[in-house]
LUMDRENRO-541662 format. One record per residue: residue in three letters; z negated, x negated, y of N, C-alpha, C, O in turn. Coordinates in steps of 0.001 Angstrom, whole numbers, plus 500000, padded with zeros to 6 digits. Each point is the difference from the previous one (the first is absolute). Example, Ala and Ser with C-alpha at 12.3 -4.5 7.8 and 13.67 -1.06 7.14 Angstrom:
2
ala492200486810494310500000500890501190500000499100501200499335498964499981/ser501385501386501069499940499180501190499270500770501090499831499491501108/
! end
This chain:
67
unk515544501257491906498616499913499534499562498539500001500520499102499338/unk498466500792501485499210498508499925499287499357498357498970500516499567/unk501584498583499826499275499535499062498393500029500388499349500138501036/unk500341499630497397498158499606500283499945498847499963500864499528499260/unk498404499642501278499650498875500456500607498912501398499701498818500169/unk501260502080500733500342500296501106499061499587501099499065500800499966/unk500806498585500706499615499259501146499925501301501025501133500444500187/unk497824500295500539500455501177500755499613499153501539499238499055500201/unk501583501682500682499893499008501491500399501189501282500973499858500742/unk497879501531499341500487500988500547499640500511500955498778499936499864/unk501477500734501398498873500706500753499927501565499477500609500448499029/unk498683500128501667499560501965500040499101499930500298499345499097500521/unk500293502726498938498370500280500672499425499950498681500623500151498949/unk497805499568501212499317499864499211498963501208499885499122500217500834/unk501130500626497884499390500801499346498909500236499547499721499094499215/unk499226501881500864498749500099498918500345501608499559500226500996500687/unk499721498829498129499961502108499259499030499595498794500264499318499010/unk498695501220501311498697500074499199499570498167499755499626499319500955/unk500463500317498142498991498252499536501586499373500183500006498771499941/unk501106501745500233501177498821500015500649499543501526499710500501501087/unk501053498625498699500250499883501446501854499667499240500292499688498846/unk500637500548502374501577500162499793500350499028501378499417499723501048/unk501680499987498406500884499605501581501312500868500060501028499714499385/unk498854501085501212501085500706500424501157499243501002499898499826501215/unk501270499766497871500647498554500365501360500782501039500556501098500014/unk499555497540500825501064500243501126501070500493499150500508501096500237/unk499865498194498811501316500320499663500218501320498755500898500211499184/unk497795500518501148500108501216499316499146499605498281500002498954499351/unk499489502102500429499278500282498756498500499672500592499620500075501169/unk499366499386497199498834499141500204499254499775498846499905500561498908/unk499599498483501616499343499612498783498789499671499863499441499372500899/unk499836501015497837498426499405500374499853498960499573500675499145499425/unk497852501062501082499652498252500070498756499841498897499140500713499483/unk501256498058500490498227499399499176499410499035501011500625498972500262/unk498473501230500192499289499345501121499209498993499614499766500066498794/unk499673498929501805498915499560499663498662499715500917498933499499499644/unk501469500981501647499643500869500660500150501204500786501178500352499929/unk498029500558500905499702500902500166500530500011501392499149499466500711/unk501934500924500026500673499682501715499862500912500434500957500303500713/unk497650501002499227500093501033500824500199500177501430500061500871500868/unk500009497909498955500468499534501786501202500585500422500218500849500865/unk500869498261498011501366500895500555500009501183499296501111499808499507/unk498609501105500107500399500734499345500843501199501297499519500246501106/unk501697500285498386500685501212501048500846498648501621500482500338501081/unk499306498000498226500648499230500862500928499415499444499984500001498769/unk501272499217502031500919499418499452499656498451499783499657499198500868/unk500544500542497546499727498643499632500951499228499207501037500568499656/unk498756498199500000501024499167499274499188500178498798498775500049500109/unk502037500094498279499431499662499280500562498461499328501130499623500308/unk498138499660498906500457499066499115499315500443498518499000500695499820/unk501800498723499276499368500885498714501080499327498924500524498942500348/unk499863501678498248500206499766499026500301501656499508499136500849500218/unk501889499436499246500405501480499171499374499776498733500160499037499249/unk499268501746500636499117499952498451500415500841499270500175499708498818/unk500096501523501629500388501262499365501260501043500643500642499435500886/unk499654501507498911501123500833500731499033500264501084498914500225499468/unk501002499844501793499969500029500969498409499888500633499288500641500772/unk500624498060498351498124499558499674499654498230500672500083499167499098/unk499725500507501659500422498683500628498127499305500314499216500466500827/unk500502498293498177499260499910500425499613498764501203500411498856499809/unk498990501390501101499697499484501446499527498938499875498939499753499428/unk501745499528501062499455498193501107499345500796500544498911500340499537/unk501566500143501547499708500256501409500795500848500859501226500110500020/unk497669500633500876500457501140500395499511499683501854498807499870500274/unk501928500072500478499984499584501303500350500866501175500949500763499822/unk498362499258501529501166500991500680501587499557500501500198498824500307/unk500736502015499749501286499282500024500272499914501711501012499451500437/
! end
């Protein structure tokens, strides 16, 4: 289990299910995100995230890029 306050440095696909968005991560599971913006761009594409673990499997976003 990843501590909270964990540095996150990941690729997957990037999720929307209703107002949230997830990264469904390479190395299995996922986690959502807190955005601070809106990347309907990638959404259903593979991206890098950078971020911070805030919560059990709650990571909030630097930045969300294509990978």
């Amino acid at each position: 289990m990843t501590a909270i306050g964990t540095r996150i440095n990941e690729t997957g696909t990037l999720l929307r299910e209703g107002g949230a968005f997830y990264l469904r991560r390479d190395l299995g599971g996922r986690y959502e995100l807190e955005l601070h913006r809106t990347p309907v761009d990638l959404v259903e594409k593979r991206v890098r995230l950078l971020g911070t673990l805030v919560g059990l499997d709650l990571v909030n976003a630097d930045g969300v890029a294509p990978a």
